[in-house]
DOKETOR-62250 format. One record per residue: x, y, z of N, C-alpha, C in turn; residue number from 1. Coordinates in steps of 0.1 Angstrom, whole numbers, always signed. Last residue first. Example, Ala and Ser with C-alpha at 12.3 -4.5 7.8 and 13.67 -1.06 7.14 Angstrom:
rec n_u: +128; n_v: -22; n_w: +71; ca_u: +137; ca_v: -11; ca_w: +71; c_u: +129; c_v: +0; c_w: +79; pos: 2
rec n_u: +132; n_v: -57; n_w: +78; ca_u: +123; ca_v: -45; ca_w: +78; c_u: +132; c_v: -33; c_w: +78; pos: 1
END
This chain:
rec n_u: +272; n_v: -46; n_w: +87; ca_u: +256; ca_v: -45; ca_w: +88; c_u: +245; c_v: -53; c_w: +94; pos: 70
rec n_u: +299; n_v: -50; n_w: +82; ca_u: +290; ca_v: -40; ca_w: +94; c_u: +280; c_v: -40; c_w: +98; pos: 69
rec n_u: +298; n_v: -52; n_w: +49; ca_u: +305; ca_v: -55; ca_w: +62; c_u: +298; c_v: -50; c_w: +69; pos: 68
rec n_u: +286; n_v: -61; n_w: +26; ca_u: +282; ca_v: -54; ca_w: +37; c_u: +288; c_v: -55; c_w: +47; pos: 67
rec n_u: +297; n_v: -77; n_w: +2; ca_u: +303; ca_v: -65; ca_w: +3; c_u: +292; c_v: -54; c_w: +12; pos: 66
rec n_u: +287; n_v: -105; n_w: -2; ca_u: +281; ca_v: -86; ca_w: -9; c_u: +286; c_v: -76; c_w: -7; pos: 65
rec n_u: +305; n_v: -114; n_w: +11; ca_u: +303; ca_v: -119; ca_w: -2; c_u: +295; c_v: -107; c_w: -11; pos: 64
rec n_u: +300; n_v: -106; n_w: +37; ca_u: +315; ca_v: -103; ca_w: +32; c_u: +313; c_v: -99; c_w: +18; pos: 63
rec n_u: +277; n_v: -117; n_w: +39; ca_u: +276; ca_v: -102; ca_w: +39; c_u: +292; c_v: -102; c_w: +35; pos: 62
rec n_u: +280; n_v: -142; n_w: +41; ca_u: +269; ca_v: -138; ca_w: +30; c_u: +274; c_v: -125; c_w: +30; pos: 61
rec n_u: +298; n_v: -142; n_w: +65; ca_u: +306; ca_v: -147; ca_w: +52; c_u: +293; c_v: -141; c_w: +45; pos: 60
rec n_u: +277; n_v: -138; n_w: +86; ca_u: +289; ca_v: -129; ca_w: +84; c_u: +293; c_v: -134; c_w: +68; pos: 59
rec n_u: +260; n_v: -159; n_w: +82; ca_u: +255; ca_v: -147; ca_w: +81; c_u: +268; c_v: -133; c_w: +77; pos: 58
rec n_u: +279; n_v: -180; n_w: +90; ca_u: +270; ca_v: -180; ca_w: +78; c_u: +267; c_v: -166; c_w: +77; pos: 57
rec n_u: +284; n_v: -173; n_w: +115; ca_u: +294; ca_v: -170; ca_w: +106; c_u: +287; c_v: -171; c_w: +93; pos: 56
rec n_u: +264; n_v: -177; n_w: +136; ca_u: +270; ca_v: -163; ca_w: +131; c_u: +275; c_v: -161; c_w: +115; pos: 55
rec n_u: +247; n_v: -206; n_w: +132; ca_u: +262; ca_v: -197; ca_w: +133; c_u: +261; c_v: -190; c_w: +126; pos: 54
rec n_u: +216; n_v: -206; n_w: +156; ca_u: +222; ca_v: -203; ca_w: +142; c_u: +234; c_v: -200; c_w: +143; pos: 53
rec n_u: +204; n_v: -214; n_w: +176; ca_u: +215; ca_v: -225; ca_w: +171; c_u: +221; c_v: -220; c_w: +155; pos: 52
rec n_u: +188; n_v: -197; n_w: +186; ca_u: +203; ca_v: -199; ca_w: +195; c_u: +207; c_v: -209; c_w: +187; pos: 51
rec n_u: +182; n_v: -170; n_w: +161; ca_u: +179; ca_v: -184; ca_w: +167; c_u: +193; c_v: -188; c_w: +176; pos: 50
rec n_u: +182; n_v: -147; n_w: +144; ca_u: +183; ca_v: -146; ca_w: +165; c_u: +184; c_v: -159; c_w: +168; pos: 49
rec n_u: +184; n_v: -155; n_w: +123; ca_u: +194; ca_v: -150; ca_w: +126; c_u: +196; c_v: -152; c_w: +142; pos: 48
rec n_u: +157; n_v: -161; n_w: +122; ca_u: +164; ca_v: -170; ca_w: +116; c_u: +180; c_v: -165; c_w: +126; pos: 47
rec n_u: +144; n_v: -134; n_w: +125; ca_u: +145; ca_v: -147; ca_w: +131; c_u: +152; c_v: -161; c_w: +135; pos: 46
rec n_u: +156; n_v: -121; n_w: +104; ca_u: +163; ca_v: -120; ca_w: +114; c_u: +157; c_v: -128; c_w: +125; pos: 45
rec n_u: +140; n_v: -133; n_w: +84; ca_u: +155; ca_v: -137; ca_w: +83; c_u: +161; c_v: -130; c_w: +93; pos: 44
rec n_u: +113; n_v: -124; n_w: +89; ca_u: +115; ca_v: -141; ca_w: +86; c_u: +135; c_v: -143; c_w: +88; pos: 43
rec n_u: +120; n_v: -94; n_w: +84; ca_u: +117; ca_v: -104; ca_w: +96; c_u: +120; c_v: -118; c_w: +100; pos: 42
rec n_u: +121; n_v: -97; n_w: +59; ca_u: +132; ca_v: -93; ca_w: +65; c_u: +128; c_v: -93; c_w: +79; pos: 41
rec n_u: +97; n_v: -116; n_w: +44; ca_u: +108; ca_v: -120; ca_w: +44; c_u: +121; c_v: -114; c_w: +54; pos: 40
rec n_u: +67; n_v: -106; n_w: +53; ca_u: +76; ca_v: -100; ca_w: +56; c_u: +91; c_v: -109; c_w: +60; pos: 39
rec n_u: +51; n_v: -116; n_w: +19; ca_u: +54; ca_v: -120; ca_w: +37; c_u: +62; c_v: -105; c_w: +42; pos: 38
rec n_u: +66; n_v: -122; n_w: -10; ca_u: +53; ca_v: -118; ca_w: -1; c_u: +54; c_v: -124; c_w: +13; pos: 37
rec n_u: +88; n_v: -109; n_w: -29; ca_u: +92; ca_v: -118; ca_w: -19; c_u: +77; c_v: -114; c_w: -14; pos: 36
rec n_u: +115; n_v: -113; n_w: -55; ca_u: +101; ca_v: -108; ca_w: -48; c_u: +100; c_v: -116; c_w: -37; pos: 35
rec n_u: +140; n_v: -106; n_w: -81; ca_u: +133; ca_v: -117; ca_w: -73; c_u: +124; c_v: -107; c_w: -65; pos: 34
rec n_u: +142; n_v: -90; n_w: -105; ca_u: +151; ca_v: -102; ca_w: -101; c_u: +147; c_v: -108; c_w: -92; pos: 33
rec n_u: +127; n_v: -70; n_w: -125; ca_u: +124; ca_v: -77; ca_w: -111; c_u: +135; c_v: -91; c_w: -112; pos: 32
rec n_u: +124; n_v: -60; n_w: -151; ca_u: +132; ca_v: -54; ca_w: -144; c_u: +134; c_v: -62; c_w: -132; pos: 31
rec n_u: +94; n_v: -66; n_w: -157; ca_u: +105; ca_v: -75; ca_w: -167; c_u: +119; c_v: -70; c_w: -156; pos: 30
rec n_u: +79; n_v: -52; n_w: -138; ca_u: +79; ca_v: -66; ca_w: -137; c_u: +92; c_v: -70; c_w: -147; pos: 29
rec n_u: +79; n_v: -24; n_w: -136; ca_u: +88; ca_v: -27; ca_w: -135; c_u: +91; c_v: -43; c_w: -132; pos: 28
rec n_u: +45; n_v: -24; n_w: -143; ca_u: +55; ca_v: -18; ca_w: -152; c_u: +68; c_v: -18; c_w: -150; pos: 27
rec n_u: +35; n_v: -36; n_w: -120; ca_u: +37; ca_v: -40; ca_w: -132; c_u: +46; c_v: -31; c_w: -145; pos: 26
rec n_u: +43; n_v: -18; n_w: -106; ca_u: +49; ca_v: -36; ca_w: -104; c_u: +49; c_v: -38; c_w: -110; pos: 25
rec n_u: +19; n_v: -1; n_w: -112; ca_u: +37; ca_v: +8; ca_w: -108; c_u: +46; c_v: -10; c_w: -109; pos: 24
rec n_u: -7; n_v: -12; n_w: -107; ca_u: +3; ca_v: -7; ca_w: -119; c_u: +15; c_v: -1; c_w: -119; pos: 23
rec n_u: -4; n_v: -16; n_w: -82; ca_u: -2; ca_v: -31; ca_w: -91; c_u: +4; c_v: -25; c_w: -103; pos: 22
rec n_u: -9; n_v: +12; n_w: -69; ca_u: +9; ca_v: +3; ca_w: -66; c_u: +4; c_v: -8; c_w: -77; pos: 21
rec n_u: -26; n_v: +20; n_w: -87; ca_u: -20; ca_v: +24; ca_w: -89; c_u: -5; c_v: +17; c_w: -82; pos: 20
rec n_u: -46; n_v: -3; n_w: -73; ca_u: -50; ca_v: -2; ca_w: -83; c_u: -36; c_v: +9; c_w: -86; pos: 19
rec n_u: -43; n_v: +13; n_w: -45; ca_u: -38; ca_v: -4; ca_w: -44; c_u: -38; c_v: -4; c_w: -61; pos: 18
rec n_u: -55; n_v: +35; n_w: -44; ca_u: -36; ca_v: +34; ca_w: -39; c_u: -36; c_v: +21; c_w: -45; pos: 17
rec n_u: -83; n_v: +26; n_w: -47; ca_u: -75; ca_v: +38; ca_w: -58; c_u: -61; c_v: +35; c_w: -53; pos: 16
rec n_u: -88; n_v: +13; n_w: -21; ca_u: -88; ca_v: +5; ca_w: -35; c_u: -78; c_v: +11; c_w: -48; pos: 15
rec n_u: -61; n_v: +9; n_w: +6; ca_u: -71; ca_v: +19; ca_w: -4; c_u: -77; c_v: +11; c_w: -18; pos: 14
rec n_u: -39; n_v: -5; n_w: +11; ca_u: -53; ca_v: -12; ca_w: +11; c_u: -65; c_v: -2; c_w: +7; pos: 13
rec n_u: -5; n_v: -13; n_w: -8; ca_u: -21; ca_v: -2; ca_w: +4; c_u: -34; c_v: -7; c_w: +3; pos: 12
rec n_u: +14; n_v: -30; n_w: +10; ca_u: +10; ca_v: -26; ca_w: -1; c_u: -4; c_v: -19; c_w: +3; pos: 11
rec n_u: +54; n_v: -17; n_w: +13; ca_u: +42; ca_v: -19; ca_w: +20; c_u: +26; c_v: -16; c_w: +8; pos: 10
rec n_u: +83; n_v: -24; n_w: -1; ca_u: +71; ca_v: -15; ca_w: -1; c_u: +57; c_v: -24; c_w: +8; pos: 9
rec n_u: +115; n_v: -20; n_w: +0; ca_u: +105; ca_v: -27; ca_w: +7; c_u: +92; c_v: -19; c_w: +5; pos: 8
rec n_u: +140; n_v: -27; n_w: -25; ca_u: +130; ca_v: -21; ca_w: -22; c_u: +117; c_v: -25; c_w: -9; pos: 7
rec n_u: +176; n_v: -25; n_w: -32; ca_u: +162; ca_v: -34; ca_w: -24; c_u: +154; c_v: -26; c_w: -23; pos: 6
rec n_u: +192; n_v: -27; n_w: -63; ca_u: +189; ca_v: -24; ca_w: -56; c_u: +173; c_v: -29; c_w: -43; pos: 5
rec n_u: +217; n_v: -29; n_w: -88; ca_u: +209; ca_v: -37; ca_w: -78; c_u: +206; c_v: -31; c_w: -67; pos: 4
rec n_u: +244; n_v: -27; n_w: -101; ca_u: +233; ca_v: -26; ca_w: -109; c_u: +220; c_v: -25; c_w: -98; pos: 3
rec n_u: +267; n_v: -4; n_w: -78; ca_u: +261; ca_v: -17; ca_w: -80; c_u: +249; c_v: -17; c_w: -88; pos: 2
rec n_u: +294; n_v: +11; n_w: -95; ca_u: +282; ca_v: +10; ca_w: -87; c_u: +274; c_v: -2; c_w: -90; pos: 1
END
């Protein structure tokens, strides 16, 4: 099974919710392999819809993880 997993969290704008998601990040900060602020999985199907993007880049990345289909 794969070590690795994606998380998308949305962050809350409550004071009390927002003060409990920093401390939940922060206690899985040494564990974090990369992050991302924005809405990076938008940003990349942008990217994706563009009429001058090749497919195939996108296809081979997903071979390479082992997403076919997706």
């Amino acid at each position: 099974m794969n070590q690795f997993f994606t998380a998308v969290l949305q962050r809350p704008a409550e004071p009390a919710a927002l003060e409990r998601y920093t401390q939940a990040l922060d206690s899985i900060r040494p564990f974090l392999t990369a992050s991302a602020l924005g809405n990076a999985i938008s940003l990349l199907e942008q990217i994706e819809e563009h009429e001058d993007f090749d497919n195939r880049i996108a296809d081979e990345a997903r071979d390479r993880l082992g997403m076919h289909g997706c």
